[in-house]
Each structure stands twice: as structure tokens, then as C-alpha cells.
C-alpha positions in Angstrom: 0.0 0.0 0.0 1.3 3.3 -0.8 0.9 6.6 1.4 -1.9 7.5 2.2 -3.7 11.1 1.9 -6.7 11.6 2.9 -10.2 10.0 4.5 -14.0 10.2 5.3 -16.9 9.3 7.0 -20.5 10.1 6.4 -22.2 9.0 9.3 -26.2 9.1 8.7 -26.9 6.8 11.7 -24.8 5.6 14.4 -26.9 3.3 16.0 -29.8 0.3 15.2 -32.9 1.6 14.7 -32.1 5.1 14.8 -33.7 6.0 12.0 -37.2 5.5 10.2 -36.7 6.3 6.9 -38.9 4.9 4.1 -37.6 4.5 0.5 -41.2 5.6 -1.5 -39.7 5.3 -5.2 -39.1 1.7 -6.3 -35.8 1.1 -7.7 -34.7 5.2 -7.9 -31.3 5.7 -5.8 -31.9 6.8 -2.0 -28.7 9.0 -1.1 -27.3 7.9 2.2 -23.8 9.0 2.3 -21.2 11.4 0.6 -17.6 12.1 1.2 -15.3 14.2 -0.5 -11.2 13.3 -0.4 -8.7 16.0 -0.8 -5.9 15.1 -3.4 -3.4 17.8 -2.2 0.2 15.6 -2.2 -1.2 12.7 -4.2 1.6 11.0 -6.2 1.9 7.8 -8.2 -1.1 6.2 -8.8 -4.3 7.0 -6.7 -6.5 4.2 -5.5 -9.5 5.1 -2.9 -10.5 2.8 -0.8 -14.7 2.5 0.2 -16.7 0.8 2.4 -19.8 1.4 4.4 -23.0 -0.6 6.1 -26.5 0.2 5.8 -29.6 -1.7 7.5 -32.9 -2.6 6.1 -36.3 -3.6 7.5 -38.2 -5.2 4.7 -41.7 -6.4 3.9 -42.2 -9.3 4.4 -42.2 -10.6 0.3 -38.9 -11.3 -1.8 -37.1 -8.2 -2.3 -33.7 -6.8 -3.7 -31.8 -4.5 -2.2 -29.3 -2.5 -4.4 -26.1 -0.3 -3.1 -25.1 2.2 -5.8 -21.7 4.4 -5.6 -20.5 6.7 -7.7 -17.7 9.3 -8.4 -19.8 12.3 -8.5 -23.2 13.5 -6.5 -26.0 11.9 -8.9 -27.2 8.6 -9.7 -26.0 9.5 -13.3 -22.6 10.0 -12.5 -19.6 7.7 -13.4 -20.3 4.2 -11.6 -17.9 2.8 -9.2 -19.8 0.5 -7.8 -22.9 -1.8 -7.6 -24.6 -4.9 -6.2 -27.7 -6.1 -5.1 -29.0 -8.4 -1.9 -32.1 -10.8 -2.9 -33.8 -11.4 0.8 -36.1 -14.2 1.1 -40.1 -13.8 2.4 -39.3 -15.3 6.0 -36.7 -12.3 7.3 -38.2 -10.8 9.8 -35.8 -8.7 11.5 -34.3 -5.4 10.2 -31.1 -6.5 7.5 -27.3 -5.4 7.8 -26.0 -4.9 4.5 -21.9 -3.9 4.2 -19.8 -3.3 0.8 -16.4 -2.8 0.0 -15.5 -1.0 -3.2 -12.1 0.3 -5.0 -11.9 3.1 -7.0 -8.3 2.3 -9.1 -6.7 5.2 -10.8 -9.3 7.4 -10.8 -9.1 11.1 -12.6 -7.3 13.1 -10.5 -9.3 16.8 -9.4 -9.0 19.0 -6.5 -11.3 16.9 -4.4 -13.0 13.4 -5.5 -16.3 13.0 -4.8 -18.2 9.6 -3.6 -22.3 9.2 -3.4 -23.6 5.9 -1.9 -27.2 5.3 -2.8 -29.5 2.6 -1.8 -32.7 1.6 -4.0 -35.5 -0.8 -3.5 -37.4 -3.2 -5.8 -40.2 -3.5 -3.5 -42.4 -0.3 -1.3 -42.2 -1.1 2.5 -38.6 -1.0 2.8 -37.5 1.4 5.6 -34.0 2.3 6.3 -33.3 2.0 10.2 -29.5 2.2 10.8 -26.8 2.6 11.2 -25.6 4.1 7.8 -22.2 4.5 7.3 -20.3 5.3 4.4 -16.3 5.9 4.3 -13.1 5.7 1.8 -9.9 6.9 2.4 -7.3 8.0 -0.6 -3.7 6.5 -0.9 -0.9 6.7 -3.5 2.4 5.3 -4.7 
């Protein structure tokens, strides 16, 4: 690992069931965390590093559960990342979902921005904490 140069949290929710918050749109990106890493210093090749968690309480039906993060603020933006969770009808009790994601060599700018977004195929899915999104920047 090279030297690293910066790092960030976006903390939406620290603690289980902190939050009540209901995703209303099917399958259109919730935002639940953004950073933004200073590149001041950064030499060699830039790699940033992101992870988060994010917990679910879901209707009781099959439903997909899709984590969305890119390098930028909207949905539109270039993708870094994506994958979805398929839960079964019989979970009853609020889901913990984590994800780890690399950005390698990305375009280097005064500060590099990174949206996580959550989406649901299915209404009835409320977002209950924590949330935590976080990356941290290193180069050569």
C-alpha cells in the first residue's frame, strides 16, 4: 500500500434503529452517504479505498436491495460500484447490508467525490441504521 492522503466518513446513523426512513420510489437511488477526499500531495497512482454498512427492515415478500456508488453526486454520474442483496419472504428482522469498493486510478481533481445510494425493488422497505459510508485515498 502506498501513502496514504486523505479519509472520510458520512455518518447518517450511528446506532440500530435510529432511524425511520422509508424508501417511496421503487428502484430510484436513495442518497445515504457522501464524502469528498482531498488530493493535495497525491503521487503515483491513486487508489481510494470504500466501504460502508447500511440496515434494512423489509416487507415481508422477496425483495432486492441495491447499493449504488459513484464518483460524483448523482445517480448519473460515473459508476464505481454496484450490487444487489435478494432477501427471502421469511426475514423478519431489520437487514445489515456492508460493501467494500475500489476506485483504481481514478481522474485526479482538487477533491474526488463519492455518493452511496441505496434503492428498493419493493415499497415497504425502511432504512433503520446505522448508515455509514467511508473511503480513504492513498498513492504510490
Amino acid at each position: 500500500m502506498g501513502t496514504f492522503i486523505d479519509g472520510r466518513t458520512s455518518q447518517n446513523a450511528s446506532y440500530a434503529n435510529s432511524i425511520a426512513i422509508p424508501i417511496t420510489v421503487l428502484n430510484t437511488p436513495q442518497l445515504f452517504g457522501q464524502i469528498g477526499l482531498n488530493t493535495l500531495g497525491i503521487t503515483g497512482t491513486p487508489r481510494v479505498l470504500l466501504k460502508g454498512t447500511l440496515s434494512v427492515q423489509l416487507p415481508l415478500a422477496l425483495v432486492g436491495i441495491t447499493i449504488t456508488i459513484v464518483r460524483g453526486t448523482l445517480p448519473t454520474d460515473p459508476l464505481v460500484y454496484s450490487a444487489t442483496s435478494t432477501f427471502s419472504l421469511s426475514i423478519a428482522a431489520p437487514q445489515v447490508i456492508t460493501f467494500s469498493a475500489d476506485d483504481f486510478n481514478p481522474p485526479i481533481t482538487p477533491q474526488l467525490v463519492y455518493t452511496a445510494f441505496v434503492s428498493s425493488n419493493l415499497l415497504g422497505t425502511i432504512r433503520v441504521g446505522p448508515e455509514s459510508f467511508d473511503g480513504i485515498l492513498v498513492g504510490d
